[in-house]
N, C-alpha and C positions, 0 to 999 in steps of 0.2 A: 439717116433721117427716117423719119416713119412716117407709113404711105397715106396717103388721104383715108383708107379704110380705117387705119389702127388709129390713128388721131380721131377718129369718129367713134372710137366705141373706149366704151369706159374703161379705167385701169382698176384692175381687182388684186388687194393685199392677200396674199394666201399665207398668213402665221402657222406656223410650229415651235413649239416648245418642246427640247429637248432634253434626255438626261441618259446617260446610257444608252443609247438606241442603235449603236452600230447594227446591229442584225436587221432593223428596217428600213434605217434611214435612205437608204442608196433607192431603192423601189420606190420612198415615195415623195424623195427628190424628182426621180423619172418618171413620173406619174403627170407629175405637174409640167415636166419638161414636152412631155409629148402631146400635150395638149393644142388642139385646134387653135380653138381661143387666141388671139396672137398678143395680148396686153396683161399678162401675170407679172406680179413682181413677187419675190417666192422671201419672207421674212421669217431666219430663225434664231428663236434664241434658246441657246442650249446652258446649262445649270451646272455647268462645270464638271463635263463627264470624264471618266478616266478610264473608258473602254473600248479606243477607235473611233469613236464620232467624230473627233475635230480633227481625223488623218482623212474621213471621206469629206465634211465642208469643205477642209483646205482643196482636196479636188475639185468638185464644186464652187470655187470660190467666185470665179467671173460670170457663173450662173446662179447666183442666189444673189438680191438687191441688200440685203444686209444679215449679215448673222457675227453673232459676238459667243461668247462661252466664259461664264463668269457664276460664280455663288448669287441663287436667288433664294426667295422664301418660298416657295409653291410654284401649282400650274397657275394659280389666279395673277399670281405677282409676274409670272415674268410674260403671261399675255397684256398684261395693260404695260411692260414694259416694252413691248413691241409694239403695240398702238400709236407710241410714239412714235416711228421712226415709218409707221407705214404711208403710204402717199398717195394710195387707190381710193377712186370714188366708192370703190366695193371693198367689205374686210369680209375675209373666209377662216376659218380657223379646222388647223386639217391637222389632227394627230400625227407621231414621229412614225406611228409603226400604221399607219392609215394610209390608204391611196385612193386616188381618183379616178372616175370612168369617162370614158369620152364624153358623156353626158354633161359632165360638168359644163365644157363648152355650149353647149344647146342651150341650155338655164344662162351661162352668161352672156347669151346672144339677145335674151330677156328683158334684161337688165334697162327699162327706161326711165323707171318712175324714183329719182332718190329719196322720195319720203317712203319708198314701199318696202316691206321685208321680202324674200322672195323666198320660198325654201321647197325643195323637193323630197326624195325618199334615197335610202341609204341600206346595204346590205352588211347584214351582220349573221355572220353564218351561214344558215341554210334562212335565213329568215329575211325581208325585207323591211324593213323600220320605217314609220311615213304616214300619209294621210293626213288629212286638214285638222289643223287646232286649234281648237276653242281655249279660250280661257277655263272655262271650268275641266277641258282635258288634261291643260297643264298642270293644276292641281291632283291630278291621278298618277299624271307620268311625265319624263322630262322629254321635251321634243329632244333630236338626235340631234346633237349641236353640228354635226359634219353637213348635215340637208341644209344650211341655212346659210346664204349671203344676203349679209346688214349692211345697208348704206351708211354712210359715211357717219351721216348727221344720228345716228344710233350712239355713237363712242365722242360726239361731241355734246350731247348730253348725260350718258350713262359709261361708269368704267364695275370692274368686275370688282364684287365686295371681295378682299384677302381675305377673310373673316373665317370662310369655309374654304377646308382644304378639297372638295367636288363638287360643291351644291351653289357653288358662282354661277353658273351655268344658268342652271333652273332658276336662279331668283333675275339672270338680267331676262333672261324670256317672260315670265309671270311681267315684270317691268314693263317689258316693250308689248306683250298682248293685253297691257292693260293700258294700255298709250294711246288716245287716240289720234294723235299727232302722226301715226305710224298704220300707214295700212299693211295687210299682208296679204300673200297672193300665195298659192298653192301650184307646183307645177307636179307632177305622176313622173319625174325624172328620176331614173336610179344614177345619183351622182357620188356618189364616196361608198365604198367598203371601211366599214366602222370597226375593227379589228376586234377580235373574242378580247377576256381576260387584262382588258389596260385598266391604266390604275385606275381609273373613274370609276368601275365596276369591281375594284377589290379593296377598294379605300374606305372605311366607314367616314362619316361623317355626323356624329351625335349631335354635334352643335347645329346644323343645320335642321337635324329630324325635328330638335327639341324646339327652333323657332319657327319652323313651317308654318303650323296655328297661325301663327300673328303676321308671316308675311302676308297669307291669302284674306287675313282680317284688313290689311293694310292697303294690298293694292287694287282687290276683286271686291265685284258688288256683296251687300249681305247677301241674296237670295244666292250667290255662288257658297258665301261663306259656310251658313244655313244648311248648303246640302252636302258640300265637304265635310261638316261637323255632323250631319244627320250619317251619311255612309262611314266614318270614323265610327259612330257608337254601336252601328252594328255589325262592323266588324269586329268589337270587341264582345257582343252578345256570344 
């Protein structure tokens, strides 16, 4: 039974999508396992890998709340396939070859407002990734989706378009900082290492470059539009 504390504080989905990952997977199962935080439920769903992955879940099995391993279409597809079955007032979404800092715990100690997004900063490299975002930031760059736990009521209005095989990401964030239904709160927490070289960062995605224009036409004010299209033309000068 769990103690008057853990019943008091929220439950947070932590998703992974998997494919191949034996090399990281076990680090940053243990990542999540060693965490403070006492209320993680750890949701993965793996793409039907044939490299050792489902020989570490089956180890893992009575410590992860749900994971399957089956043919998907993408990373977009088989994170709204896990949305399903997650059951946290908080969803987190933590890459296969990504881990956690103790920090994570501190940001989910945060955790009060369910209409609020909460998002910290993230280490990638020698580099820290982070700082507060504007809507017209997210038109220059994608916030680091690992800095970010979404309340619940986020994935009971928005699921990730399939549409783009990496740029799902960036259009439900543009979504949600153009929401005003949704506040968001900035904490200076380094909470996830964002690992070099994943596919998000070696995958093109054309279809997304090519509709960009018209999401920021779509979901950001003109005066945002205006100056994404004014910095656009002179980039091209």
């Amino acid at each position: 039974m769990d103690s008057p504390k853990k019943i008091k504080q929220p439950l947070i989905s932590v998703i992974t999508v998997t494919f191949n990952a034996a090399e990281h997977i076990r680090q940053c199962i243990e990542s999540i396992q060693n965490q403070a935080y006492p209320r993680i439920e750890h949701i993965i769903i793996d793409g039907a890998s044939t490299d050792g992955t489902i020989s570490i879940l089956e180890e893992f099995d009575d410590q992860i709340a749900y994971w399957v391993s089956e043919p998907d279409n993408g990373i977009f597809h088989a994170m709204n396939k896990a949305l399903a079955h997650a059951k946290g007032d908080w969803i987190y979404f933590l890459g296969a070859d990504d881990t956690l800092y103790p920090d994570f715990s501190r940001m989910a100690d945060l955790l009060t407002d369910s209409d609020t997004i909460y998002y910290g900063q993230c280490t990638w490299g020698d580099m820290i990734l982070g700082g507060e975002y504007s809507l017209y930031r997210l038109t220059k760059e994608c916030i680091c989706h690992h800095g970010i736990l979404y309340p619940r009521a986020v994935f009971n209005k928005y699921f990730y378009s399939e549409k783009y095989p990496t740029g799902g990401d960036h259009l439900l964030n543009i979504q949600c900082w153009s929401d005003p239904s949704f506040k968001k709160l900035y904490y200076p927490h380094i909470i996830a290492n964002f690992a070099k070289d994943g596919i998000s960062q070696n995958t093109p995605d054309p279809l997304f470059d090519q509709d960009f224009p018209g999401i920021i036409r779509k979901y950001c004010s003109p005066l945002i539009y205006l100056r994404y299209k004014w910095k656009a033309l002179r980039k091209k000068q």
